[in-house]
N, C-alpha and C positions, 0 to 999 in steps of 0.2 A: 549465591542469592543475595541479593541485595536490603539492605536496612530499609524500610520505611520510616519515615520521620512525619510527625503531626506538627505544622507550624502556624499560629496562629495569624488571622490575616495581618497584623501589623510585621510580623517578622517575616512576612512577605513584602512589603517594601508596598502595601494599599492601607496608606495612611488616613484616606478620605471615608471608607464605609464605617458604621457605627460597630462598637463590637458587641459581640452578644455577651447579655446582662444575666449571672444567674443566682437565685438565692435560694434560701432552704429557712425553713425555721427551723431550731432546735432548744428544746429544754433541756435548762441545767438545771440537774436536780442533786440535794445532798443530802445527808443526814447533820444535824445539830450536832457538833461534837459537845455541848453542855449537856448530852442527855439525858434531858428532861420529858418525863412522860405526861402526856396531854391526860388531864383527868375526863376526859366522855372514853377514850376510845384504847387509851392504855399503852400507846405508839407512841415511838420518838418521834419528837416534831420534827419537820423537814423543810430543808432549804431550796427554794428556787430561785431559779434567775439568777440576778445582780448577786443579791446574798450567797448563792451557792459558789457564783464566780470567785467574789470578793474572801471566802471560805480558806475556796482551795491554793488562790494566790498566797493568803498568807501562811498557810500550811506547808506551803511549798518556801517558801521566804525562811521560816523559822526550824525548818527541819537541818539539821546540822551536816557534815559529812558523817562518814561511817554510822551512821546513826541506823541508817535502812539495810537492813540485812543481806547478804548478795549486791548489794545496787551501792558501788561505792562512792559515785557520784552525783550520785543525788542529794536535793535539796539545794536553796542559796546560801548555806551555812555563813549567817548573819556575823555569828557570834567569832567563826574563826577570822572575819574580814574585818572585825570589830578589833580582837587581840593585835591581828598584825596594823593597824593604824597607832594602836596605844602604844607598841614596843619601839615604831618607827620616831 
């Protein structure tokens, strides 16, 4: 039996038709790691959007190696790419 393959029309060698455009909206939603509780409602405040992007980028930026337990490669481990400039 043979493979079917899905190739989009430019990878068909029809450079000239437009290609279909698609989007989605999606919220990014977080939690405030200063977990501070909002005095009406007794909830941690919560981050959207940009803020929740901007969150988890640096969360992920300042998490170290071996740091995440099972996941040894996780994180940009800032701090080890930091030592090895200093020693070089």
């Amino acid at each position: 039996m043979a493979t079917r393959r899905a190739y989009s029309r430019e990878d068909q060698g029809d450079l000239n038709t437009t290609s279909i455009a698609t989007s989605r909206n999606v919220d990014f939603k977080d939690i405030d790691l200063s977990f501070q509780v909002t005095a009406t409602s007794g909830d941690i405040f919560k981050k959207q959007s940009t803020a929740a992007v901007k969150q988890a980028i640096k969360t992920l930026l300042l998490t170290n190696r071996l740091e995440k337990p099972f996941l040894a490669t996780f994180g940009g481990d800032l701090q080890g790419q930091l030592l090895f400039v200093i020693t070089l």
